[in-house]
C-alpha positions as CSV (number, residue, x, y, z in Angstrom):
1,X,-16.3,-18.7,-11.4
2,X,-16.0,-15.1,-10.3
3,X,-12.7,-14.2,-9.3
4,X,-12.3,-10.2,-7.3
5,X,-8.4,-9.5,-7.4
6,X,-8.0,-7.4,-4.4
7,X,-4.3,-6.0,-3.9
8,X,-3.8,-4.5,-0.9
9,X,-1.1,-1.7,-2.0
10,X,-3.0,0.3,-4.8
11,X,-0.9,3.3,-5.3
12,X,-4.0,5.8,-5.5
13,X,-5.9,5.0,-2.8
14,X,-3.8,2.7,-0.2
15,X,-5.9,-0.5,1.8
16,X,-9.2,0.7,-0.6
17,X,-10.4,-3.0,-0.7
18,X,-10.6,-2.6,3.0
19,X,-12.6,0.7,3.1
20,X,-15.6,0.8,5.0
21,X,-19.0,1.0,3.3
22,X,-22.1,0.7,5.3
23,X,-20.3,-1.5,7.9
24,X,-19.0,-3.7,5.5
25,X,-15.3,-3.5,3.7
26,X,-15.6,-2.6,0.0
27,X,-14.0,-6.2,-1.6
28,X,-16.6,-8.3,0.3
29,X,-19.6,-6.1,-0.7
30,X,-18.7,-6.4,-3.7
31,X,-18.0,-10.1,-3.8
32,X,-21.7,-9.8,-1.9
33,X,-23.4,-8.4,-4.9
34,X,-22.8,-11.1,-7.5
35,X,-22.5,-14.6,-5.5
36,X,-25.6,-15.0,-7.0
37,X,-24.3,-15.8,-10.0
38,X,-21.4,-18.0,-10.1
39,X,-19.4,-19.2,-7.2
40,X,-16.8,-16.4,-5.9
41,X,-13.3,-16.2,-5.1
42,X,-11.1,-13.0,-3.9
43,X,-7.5,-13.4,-4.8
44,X,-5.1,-11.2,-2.7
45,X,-2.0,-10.4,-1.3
46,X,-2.9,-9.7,1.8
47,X,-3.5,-12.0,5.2
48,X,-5.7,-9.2,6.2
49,X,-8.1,-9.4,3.2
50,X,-7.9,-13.6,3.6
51,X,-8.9,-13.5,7.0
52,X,-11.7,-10.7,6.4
53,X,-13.4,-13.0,3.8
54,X,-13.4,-16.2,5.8
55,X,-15.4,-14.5,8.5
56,X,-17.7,-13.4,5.9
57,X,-18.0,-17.2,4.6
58,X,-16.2,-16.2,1.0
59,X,-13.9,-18.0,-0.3
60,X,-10.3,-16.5,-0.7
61,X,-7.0,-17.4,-2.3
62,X,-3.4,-15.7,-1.2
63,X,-1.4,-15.1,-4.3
64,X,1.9,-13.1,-4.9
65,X,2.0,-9.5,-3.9
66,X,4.2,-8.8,-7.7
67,X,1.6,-9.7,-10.2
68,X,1.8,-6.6,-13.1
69,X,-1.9,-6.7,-13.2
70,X,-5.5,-7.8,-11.7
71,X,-5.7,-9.9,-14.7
72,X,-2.1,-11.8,-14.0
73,X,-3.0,-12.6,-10.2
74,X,-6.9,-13.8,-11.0
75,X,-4.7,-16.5,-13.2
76,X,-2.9,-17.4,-10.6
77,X,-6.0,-18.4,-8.5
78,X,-7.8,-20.0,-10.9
79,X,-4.4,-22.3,-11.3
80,X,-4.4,-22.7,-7.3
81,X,-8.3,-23.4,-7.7
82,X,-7.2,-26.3,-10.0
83,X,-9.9,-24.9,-12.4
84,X,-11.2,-26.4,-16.0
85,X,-9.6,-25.3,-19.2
86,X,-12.9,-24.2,-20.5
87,X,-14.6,-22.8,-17.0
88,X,-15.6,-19.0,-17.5
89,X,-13.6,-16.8,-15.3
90,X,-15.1,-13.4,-14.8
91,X,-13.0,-10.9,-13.4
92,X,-14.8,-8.4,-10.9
93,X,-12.5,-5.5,-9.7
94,X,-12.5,-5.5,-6.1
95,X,-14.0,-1.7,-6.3
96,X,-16.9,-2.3,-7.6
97,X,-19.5,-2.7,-4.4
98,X,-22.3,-1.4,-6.5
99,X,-22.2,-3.5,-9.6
100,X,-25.3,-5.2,-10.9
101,X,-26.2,-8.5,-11.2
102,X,-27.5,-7.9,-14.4
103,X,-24.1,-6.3,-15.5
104,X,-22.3,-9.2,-14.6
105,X,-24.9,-11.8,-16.4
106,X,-24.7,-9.5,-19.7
107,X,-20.6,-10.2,-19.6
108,X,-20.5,-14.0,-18.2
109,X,-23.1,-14.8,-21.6
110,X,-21.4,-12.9,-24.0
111,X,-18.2,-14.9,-22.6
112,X,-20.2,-18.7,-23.2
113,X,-21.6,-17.3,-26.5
114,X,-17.6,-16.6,-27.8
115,X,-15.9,-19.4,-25.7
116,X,-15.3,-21.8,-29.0
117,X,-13.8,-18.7,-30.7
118,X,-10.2,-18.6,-30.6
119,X,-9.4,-14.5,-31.8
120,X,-11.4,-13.3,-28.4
121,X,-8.9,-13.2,-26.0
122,X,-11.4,-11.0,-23.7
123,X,-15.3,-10.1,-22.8
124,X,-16.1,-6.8,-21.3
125,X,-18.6,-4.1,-21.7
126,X,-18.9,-0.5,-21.5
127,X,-21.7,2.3,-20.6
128,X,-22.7,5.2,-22.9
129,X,-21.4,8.5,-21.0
130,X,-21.4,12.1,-21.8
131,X,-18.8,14.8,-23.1
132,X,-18.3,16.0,-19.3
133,X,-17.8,12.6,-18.4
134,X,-15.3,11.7,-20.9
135,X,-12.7,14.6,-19.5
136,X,-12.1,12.3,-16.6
137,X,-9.2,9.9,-17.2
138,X,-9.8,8.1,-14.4
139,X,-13.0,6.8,-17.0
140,X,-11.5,4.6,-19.3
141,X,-12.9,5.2,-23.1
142,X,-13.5,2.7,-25.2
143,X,-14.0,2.9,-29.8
144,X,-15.6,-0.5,-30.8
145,X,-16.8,-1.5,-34.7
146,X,-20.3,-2.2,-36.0
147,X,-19.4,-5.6,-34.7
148,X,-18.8,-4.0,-30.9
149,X,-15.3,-5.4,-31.1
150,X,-12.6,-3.1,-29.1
151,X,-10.6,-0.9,-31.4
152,X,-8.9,1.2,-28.9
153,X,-9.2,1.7,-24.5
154,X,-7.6,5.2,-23.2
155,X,-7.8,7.7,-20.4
156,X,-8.3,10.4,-23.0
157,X,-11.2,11.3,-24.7
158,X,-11.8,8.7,-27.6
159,X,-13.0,9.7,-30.5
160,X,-11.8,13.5,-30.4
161,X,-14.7,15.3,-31.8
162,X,-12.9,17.8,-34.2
163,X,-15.6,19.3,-36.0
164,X,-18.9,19.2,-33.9
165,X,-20.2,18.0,-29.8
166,X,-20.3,14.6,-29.3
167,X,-22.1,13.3,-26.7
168,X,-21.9,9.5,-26.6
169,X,-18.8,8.4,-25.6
170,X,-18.7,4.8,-24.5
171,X,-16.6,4.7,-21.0
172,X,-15.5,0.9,-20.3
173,X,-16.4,-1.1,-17.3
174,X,-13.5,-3.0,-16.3
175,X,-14.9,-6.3,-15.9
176,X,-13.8,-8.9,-18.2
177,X,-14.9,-12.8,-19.3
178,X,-12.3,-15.5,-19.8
179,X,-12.4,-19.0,-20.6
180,X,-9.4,-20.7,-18.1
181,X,-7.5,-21.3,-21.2
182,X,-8.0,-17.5,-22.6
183,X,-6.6,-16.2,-19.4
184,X,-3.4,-18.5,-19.5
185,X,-3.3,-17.1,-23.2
186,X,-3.5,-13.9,-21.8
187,X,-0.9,-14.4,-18.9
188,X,1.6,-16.1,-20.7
189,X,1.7,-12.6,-23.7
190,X,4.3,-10.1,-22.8
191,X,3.3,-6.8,-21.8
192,X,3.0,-4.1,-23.8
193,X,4.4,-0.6,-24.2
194,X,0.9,1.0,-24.7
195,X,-0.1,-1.2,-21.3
196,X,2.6,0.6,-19.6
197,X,1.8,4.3,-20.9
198,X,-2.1,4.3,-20.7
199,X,-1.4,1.6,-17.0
200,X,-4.8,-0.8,-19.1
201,X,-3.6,-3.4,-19.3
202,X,-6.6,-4.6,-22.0
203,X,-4.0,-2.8,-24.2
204,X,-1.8,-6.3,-24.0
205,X,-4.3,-8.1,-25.8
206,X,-4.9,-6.0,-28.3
207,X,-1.3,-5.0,-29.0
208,X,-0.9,-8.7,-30.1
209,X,-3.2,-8.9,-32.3
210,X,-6.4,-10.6,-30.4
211,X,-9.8,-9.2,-30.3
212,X,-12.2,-8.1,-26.7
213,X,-15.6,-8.7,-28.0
214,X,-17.8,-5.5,-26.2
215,X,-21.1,-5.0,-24.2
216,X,-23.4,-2.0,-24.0
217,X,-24.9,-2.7,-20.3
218,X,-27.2,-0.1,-18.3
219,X,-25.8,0.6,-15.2
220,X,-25.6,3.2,-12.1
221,X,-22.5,1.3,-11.0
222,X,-18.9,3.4,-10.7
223,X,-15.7,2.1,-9.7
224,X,-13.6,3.8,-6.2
225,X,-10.8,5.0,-7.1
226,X,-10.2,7.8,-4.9
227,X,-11.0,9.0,-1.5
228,X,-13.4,11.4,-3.6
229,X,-14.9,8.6,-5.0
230,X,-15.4,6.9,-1.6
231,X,-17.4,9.9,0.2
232,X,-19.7,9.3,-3.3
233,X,-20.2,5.7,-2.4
234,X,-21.1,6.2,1.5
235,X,-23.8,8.6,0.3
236,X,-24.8,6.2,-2.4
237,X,-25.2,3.4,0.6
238,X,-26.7,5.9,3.0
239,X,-29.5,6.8,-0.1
């Protein structure tokens, strides 16, 4: 199942999920672009957002408005949803009305391939961006191994090229594969102080020790995350 947290009271960008794009609010386009996939669920905290989504025939579930992350209230749904233990979860951000299809396929495999494995808390993937790109820390930057396994997620630019231009910086999508059982693993970990400093809160998992298996995807996709960023998504809809 795909599961869209949409919290009403982001502290950047107030009622974003609600923000008009091409006639339709941002959470349900969104939710619009992958029901192909899996079946779809927004969890919010907002009556506003539940009543929105029933009139657009998606399914919606109303969960506490003082969840610590996206990640803490999609649990909560999929508990209310009275999923599986071993059903995949992926967790679309509610700001994403752009996102592929193919994105989304790339992250719910790699999450079937490494259900069985007990060290991967976490699925995600991550684009290739340039130098310019990386300055922005509203881009999260991701390090992986050779095995594209997660060393570090930040808002600064990671790795700091000290003696020469890099120009391949791998900026993280924040989308991320669980099984049920992963995600209650996940929920039930205490937050972290480098969850609190860089506000990923990815950082919990690795902080204790499990692994976030990586994806290189292709995509054209960009989350909103500012009113700047929501002027670039109307001209994205209107081209």
């Amino acid at each position: 199942m795909i599961i869209i947290p949409a919290r009403i009271g982001s502290t950047r960008f107030p009622n974003k999920v609600l923000a008009d794009i091409g006639g339709m609010p941002m959470v349900i386009r969104t939710a619009k672009a992958v029901e192909d996939i899996d079946d779809v669920a927004i969890a919010t905290d907002s009556q506003e957002v539940i009543d929105i989504a029933l009139k657009y025939n998606i399914k919606a579930v109303m969960t506490k408005a003082d969840h610590q992350s996206g990640t803490d209230r999609i649990y909560e749904a999929a508990q209310k949803l009275e999923l599986n233990e071993d059903e995949i979860i992926i967790n679309v951000q509610g700001d994403e009305p752009f996102i592929e299809t193919e994105v989304v396929q790339a992250i719910y495999n790699l999450t079937k391939n490494n259900k069985d494995n007990a060290h991967i808390m976490m699925n995600s993937c991550y684009k290739i961006i340039t130098n310019p790109e990386a300055d922005d820390p509203n881009i999260v930057k991701v390090v992986t191994d050779k095995e594209d396994i997660a060393l570090y997620f930040s808002r600064a630019k990671i790795p700091y090229p000290r003696d020469h231009h890099f120009d391949s910086y791998k900026g993280h999508l924040g989308i991320y594969g669980f099984t049920v059982k992963s995600l209650r693993q996940f929920c039930m970990l205490t937050s972290s102080p480098l969850e609190h400093i860089e506000k990923l809160e990815q950082l919990r998992a690795l902080y204790h020790g499990y692994d976030i298996a990586m994806i290189e995807v292709q995509t054209e996709s960009f989350g909103i995350d500012t009113p700047e960023d929501l002027e670039k998504a109307i001209k994205h809809h209107i081209l």
